[in-house]
Backbone as JSON, one array per atom type, in Angstrom:
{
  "sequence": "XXXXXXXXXXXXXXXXXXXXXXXXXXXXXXXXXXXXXXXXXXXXXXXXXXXXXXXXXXXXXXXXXXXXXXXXXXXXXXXXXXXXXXXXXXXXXXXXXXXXXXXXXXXXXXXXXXXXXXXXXXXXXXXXXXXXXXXXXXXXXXXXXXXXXXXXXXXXXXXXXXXXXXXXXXXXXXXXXXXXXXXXXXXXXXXXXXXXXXXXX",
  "N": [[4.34, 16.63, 40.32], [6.26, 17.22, 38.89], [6.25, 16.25, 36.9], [4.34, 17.04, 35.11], [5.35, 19.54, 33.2], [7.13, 17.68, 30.97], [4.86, 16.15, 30.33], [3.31, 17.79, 28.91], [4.86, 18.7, 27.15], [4.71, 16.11, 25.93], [2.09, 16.05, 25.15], [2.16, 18.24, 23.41], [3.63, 17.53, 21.17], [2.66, 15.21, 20.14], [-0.14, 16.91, 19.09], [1.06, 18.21, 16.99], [2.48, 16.78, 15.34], [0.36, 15.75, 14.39], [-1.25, 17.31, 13.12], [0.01, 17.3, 10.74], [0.02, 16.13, 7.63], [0.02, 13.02, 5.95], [2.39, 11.39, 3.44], [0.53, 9.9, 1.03], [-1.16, 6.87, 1.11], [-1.22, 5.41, -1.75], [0.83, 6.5, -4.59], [1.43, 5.86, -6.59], [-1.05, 5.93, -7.98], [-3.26, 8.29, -9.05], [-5.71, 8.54, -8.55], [-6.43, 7.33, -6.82], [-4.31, 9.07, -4.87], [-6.3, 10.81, -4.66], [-8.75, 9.87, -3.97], [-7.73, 9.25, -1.04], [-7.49, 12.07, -0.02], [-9.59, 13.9, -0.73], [-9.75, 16.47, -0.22], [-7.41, 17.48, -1.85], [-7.84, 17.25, -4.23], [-10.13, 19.12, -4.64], [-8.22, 21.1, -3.95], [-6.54, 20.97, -6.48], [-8.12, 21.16, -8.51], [-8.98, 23.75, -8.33], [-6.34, 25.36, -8.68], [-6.19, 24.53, -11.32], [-8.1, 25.6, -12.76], [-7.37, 28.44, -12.06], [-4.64, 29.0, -13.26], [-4.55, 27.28, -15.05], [-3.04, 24.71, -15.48], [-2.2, 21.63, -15.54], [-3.99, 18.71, -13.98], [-2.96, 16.64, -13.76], [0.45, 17.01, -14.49], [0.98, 18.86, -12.49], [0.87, 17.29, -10.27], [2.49, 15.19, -10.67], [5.05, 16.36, -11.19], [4.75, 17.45, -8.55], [5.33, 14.91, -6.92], [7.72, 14.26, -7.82], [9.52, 15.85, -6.83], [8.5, 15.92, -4.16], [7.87, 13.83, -2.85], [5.28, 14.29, -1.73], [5.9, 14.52, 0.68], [4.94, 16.98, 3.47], [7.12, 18.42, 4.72], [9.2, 18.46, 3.18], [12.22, 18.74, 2.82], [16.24, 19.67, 1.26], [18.64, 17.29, 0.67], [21.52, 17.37, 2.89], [24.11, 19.6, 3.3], [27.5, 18.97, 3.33], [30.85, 19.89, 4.89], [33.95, 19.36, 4.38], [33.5, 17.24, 3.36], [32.68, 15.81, 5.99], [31.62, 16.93, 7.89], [28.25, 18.74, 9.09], [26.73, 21.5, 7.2], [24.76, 22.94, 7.09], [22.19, 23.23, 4.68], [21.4, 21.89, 0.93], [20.45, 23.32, -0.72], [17.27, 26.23, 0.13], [15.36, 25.48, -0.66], [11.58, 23.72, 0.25], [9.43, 22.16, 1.68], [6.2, 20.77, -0.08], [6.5, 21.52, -2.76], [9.21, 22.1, -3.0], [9.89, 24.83, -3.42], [12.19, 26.99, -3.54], [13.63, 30.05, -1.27], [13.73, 32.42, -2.91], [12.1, 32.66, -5.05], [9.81, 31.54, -3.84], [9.44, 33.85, -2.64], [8.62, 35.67, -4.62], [6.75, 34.62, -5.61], [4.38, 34.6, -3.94], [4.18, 37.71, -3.84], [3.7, 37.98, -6.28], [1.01, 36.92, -6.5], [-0.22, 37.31, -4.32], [-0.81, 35.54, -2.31], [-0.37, 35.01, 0.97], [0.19, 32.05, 2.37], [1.89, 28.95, 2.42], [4.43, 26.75, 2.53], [4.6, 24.13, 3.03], [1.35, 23.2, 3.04], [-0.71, 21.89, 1.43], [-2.42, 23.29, -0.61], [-1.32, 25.66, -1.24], [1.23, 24.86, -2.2], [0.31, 23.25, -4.88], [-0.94, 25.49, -6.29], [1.85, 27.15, -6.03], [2.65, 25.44, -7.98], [1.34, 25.21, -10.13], [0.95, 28.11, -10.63], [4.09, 28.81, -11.45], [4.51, 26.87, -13.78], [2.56, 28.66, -15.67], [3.72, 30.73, -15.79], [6.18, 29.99, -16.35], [5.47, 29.32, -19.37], [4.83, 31.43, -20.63], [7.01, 33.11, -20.65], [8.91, 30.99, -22.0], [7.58, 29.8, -23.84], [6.64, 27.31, -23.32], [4.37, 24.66, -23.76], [1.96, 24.28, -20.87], [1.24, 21.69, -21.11], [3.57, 19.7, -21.28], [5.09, 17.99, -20.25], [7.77, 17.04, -19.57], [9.57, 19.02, -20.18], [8.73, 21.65, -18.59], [9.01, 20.45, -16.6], [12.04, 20.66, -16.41], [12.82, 23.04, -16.57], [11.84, 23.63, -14.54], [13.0, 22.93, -12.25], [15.69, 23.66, -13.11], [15.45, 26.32, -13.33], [14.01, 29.2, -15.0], [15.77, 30.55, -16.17], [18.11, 29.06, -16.26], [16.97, 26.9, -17.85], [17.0, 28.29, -20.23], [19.73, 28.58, -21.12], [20.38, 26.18, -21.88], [21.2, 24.62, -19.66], [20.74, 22.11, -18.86], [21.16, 20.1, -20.03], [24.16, 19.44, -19.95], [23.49, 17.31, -18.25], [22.82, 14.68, -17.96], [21.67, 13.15, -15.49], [19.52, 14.78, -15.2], [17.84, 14.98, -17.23], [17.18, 12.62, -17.37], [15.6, 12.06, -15.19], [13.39, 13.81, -15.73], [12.1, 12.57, -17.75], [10.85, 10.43, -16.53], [9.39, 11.81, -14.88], [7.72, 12.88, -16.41], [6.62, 10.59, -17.84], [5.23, 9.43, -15.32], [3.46, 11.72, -15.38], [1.61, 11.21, -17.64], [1.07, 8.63, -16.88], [-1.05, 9.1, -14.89], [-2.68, 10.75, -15.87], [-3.88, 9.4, -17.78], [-5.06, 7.46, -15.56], [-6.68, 9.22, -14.15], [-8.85, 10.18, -15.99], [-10.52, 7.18, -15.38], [-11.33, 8.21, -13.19], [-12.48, 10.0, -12.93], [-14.94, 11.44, -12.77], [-15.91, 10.13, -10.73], [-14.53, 11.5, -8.72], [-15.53, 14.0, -9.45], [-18.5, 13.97, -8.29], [-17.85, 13.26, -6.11], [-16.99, 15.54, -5.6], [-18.81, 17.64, -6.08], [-20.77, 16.71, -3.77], [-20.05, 18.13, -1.56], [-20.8, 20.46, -1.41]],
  "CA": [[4.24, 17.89, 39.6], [7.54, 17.59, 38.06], [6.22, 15.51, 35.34], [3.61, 17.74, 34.1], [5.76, 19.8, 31.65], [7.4, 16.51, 29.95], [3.66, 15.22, 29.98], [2.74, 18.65, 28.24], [5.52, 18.68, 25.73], [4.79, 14.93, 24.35], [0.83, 16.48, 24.57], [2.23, 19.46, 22.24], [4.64, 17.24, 19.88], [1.56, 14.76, 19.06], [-1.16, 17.79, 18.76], [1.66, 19.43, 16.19], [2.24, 16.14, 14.3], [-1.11, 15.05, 14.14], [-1.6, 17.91, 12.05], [0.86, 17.2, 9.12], [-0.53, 15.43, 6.23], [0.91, 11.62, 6.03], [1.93, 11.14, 2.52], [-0.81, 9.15, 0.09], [-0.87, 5.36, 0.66], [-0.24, 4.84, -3.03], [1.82, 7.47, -4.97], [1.73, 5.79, -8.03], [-2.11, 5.98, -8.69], [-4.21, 9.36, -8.63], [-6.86, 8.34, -8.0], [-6.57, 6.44, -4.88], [-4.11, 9.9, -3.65], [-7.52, 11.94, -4.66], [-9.62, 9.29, -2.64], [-7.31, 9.23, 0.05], [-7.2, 13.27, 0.35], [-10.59, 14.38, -1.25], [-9.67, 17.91, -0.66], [-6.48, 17.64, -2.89], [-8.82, 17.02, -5.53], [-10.66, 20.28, -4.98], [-7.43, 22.19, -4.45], [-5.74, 20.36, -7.47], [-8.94, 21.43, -9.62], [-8.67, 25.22, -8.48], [-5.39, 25.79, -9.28], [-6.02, 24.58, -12.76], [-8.77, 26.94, -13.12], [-6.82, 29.66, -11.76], [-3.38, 28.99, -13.71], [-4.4, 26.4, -16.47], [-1.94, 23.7, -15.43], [-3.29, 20.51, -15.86], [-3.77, 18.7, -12.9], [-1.61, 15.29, -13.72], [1.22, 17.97, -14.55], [1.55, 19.51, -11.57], [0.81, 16.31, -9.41], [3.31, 14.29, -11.31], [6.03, 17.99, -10.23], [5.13, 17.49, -6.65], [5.52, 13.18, -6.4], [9.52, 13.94, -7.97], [9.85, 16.9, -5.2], [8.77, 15.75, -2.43], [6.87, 12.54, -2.68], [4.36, 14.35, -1.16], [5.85, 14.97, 1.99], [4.5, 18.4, 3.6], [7.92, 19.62, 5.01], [10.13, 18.11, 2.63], [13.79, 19.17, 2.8], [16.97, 18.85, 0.59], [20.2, 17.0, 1.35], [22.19, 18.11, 3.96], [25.39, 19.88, 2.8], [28.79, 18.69, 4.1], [31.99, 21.05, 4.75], [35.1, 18.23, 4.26], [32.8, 15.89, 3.55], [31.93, 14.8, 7.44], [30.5, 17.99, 8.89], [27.1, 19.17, 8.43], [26.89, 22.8, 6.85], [23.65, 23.64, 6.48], [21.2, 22.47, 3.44], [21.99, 22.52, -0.63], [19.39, 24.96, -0.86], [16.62, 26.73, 0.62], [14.0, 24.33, -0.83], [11.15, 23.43, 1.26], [7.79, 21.81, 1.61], [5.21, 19.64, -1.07], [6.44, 21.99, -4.14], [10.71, 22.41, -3.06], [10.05, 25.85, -3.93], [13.16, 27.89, -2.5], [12.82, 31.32, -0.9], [13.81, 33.73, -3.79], [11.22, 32.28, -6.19], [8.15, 31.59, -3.43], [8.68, 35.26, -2.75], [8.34, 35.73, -6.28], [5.03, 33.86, -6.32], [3.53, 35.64, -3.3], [4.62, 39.17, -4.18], [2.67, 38.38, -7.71], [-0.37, 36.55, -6.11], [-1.03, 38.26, -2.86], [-1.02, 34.86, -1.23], [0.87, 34.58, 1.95], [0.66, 30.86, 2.14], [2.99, 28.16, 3.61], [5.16, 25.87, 1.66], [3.81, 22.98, 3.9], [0.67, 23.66, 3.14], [-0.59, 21.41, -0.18], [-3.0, 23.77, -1.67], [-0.43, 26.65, -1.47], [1.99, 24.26, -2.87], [-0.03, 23.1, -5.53], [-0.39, 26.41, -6.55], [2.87, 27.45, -6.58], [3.5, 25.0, -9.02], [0.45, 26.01, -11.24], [1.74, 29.69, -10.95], [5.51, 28.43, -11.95], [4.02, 26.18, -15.01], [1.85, 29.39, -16.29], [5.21, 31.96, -16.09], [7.09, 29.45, -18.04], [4.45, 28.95, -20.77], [4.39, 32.93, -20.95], [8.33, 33.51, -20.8], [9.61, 30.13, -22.71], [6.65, 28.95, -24.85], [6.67, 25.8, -23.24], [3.15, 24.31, -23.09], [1.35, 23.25, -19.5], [0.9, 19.92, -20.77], [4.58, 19.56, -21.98], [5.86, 17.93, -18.74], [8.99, 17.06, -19.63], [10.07, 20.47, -20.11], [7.99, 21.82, -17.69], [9.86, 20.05, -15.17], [13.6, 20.87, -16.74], [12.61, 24.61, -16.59], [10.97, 24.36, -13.0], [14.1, 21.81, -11.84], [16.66, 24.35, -13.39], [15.02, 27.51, -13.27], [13.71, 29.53, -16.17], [17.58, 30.94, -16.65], [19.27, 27.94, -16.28], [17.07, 25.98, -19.27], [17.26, 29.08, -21.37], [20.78, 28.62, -21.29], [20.5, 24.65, -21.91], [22.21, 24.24, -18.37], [20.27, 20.53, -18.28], [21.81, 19.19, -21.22], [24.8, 18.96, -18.99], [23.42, 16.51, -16.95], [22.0, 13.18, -18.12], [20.74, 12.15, -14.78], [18.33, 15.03, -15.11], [16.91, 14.63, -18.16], [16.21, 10.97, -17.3], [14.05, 12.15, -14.08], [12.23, 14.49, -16.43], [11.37, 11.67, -18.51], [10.3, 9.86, -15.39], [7.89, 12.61, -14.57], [6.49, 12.73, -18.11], [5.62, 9.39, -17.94], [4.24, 9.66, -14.32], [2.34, 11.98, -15.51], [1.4, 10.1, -18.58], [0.18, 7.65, -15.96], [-1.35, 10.12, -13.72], [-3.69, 11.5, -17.13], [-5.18, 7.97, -18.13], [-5.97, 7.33, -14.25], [-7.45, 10.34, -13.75], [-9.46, 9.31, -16.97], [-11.06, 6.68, -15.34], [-12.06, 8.31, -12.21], [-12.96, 12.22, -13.04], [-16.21, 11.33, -13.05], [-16.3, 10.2, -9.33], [-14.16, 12.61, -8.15], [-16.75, 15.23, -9.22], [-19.93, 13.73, -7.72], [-17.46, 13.9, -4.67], [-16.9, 17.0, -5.28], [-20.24, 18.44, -6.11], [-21.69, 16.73, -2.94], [-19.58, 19.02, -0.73], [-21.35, 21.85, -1.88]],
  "C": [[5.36, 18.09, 38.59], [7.37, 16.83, 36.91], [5.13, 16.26, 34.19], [4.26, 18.54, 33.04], [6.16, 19.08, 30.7], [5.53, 15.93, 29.83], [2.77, 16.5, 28.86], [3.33, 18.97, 27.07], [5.33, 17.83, 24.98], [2.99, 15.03, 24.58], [1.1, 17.02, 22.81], [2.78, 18.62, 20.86], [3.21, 16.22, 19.38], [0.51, 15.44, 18.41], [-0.4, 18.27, 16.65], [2.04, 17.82, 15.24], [0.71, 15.52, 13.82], [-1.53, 16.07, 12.88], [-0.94, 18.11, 10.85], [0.26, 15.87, 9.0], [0.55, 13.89, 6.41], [0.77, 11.7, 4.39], [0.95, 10.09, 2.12], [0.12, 7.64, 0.21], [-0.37, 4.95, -1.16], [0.09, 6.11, -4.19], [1.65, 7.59, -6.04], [0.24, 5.9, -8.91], [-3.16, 7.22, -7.94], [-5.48, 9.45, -8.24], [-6.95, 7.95, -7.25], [-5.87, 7.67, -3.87], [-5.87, 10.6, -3.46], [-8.1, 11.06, -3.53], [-9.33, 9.62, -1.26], [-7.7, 10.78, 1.06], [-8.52, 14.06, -0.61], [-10.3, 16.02, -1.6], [-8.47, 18.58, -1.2], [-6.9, 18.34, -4.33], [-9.7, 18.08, -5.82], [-9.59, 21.56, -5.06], [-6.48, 22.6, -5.75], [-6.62, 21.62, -9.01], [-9.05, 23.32, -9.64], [-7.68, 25.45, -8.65], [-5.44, 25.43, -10.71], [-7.09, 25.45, -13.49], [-8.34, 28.11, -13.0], [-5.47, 29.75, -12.48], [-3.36, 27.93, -15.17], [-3.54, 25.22, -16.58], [-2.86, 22.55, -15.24], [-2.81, 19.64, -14.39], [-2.65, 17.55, -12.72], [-0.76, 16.08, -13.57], [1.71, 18.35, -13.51], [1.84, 18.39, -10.66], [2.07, 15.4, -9.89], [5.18, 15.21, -10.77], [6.06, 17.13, -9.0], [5.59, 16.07, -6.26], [7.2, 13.65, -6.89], [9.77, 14.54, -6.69], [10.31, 16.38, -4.36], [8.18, 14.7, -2.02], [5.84, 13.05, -1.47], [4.41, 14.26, 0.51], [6.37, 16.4, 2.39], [5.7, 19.15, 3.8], [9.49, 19.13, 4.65], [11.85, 19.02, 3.01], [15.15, 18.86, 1.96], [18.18, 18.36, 1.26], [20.96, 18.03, 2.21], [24.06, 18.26, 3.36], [26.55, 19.59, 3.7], [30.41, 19.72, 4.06], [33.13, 19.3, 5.17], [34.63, 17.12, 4.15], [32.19, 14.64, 5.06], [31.02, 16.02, 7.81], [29.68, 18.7, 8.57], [27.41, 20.78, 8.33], [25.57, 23.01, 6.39], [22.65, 22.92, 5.2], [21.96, 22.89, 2.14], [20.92, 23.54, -1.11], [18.41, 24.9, -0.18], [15.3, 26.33, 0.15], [12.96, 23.88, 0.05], [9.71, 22.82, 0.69], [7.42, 20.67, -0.18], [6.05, 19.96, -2.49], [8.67, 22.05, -4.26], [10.46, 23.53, -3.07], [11.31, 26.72, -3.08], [12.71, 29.34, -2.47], [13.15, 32.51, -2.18], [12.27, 33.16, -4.58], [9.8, 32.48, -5.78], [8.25, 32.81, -3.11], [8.41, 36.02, -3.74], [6.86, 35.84, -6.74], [4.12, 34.95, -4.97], [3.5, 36.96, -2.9], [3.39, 39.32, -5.75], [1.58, 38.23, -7.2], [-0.89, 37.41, -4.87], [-1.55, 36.94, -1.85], [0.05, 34.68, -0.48], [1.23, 33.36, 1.98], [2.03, 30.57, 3.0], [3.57, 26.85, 2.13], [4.56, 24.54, 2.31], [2.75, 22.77, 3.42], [-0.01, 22.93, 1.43], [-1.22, 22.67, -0.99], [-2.12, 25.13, -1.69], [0.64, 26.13, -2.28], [1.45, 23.83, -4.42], [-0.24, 24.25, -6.67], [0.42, 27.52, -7.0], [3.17, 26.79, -7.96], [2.95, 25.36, -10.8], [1.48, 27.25, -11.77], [2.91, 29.61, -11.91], [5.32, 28.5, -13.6], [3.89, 27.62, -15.85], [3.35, 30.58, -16.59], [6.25, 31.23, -16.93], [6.74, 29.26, -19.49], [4.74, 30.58, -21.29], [6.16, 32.5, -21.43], [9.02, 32.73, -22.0], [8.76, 29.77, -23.45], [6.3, 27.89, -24.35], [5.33, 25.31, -22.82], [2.98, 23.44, -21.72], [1.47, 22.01, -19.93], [2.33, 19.12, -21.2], [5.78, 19.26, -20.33], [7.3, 17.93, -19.02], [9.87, 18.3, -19.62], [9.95, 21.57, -19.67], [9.17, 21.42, -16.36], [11.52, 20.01, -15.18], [13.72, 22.14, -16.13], [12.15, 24.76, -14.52], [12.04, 23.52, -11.99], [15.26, 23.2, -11.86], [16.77, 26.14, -13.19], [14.7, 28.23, -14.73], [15.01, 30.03, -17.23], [18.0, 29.96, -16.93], [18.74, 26.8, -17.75], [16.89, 26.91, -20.39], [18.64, 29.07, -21.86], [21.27, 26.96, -21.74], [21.5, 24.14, -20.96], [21.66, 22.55, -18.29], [21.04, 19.56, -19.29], [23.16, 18.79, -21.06], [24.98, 17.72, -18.1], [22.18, 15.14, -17.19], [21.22, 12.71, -17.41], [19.36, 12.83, -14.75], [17.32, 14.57, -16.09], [16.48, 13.14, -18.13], [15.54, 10.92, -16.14], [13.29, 13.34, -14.66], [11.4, 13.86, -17.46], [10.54, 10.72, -17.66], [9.28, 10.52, -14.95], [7.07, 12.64, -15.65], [5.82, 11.61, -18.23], [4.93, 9.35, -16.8], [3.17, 10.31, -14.82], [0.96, 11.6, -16.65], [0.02, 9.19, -17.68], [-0.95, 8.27, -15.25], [-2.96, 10.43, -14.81], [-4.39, 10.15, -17.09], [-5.68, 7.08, -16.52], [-7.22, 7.98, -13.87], [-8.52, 10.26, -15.07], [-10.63, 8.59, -16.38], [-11.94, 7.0, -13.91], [-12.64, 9.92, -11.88], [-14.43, 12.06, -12.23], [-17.06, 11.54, -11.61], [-15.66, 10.94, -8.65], [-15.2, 13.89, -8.5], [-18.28, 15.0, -8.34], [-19.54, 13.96, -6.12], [-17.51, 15.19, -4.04], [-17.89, 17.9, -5.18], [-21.07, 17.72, -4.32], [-21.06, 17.74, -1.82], [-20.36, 20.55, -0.42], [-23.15, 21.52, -1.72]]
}
């Protein structure tokens, strides 16, 4: 009898990973995550109806993030350089989004949502995209700057805080071309991603 609660806790811990998302066998081609995760591909396509962000765009966002893992986290902050202090920010999940901002997004939208959670994440990042296009001009399809502004915050590249920092602007050129890549994939497989999608229905 004394083994039934250890036999009920490593029940509970596989029930509770079983249900997080494994990132996408291959990362680097959208069309094989869409295959992999079919219903990416329908949450991908409603957030760009609902926010206008194109879907490479955002997908190309979430692979720097969090490579697409659900309960991403950032570096772990050090106090004297040995002892852990907590995180470098309050970043979390598919999108990073930290907590001032996602209560930002679900104070405007009226979705509660989960940072975990792709199509809430996906989402967010739509939402983000569409408030920087409004505020800064910066077009949805204008990743590179897109992802300075959503990296830095809408303050921080109004103030050209990135131009500071070389290593960013060379992983915002890294996402531009991801997504680059991401666009002429998605190109060759729209087509069957919709017949997927329409048979659902």
């Amino acid at each position: 009898m004394k083994q039934a609660p250890v036999l009920l806790l490593a029940l509970l811990f596989i029930v509770l990973t079983g249900c997080t998302t494994s990132p996408p066998k291959d990362q680097n081609n959208l069309c094989n995550i869409y295959r992999e995760y079919p219903r990416w591909y329908e949450d991908s396509v409603d957030m760009q109806k609902e926010f206008g962000t194109p879907l490479h765009v955002a997908m190309a966002i979430m692979k720097q993030e969090s490579s697409f893992v659900a309960d991403a986290l950032p570096p772990r902050d050090y106090l004297l350089w040995v002892i852990p202090w907590g995180r470098v920010s309050s970043a979390y999940g598919y999108a990073q989004a930290q907590d001032p901002v996602w209560g930002e997004y679900r104070s405007d939208t009226g979705n509660g949502g989960s940072r975990d959670s792709f199509d809430d994440a996906i989402m967010f990042i739509g939402w983000y995209a569409t408030g920087t296009r409004r505020q800064l001009g910066i077009s949805q399809w204008d990743t590179y700057n897109q992802y300075l502004a959503y990296h830095e915050g809408r303050g921080g590249y109004s103030r050209n805080s990135y131009r500071s920092k070389p290593w960013l602007m060379q992983v915002a050129r890294k996402v531009q071309q991801q997504s680059e890549v991401y666009n002429a994939q998605l190109k060759t497989c729209r087509q069957e991603l919709e017949v997927e999608r329409n048979s659902w229905f």
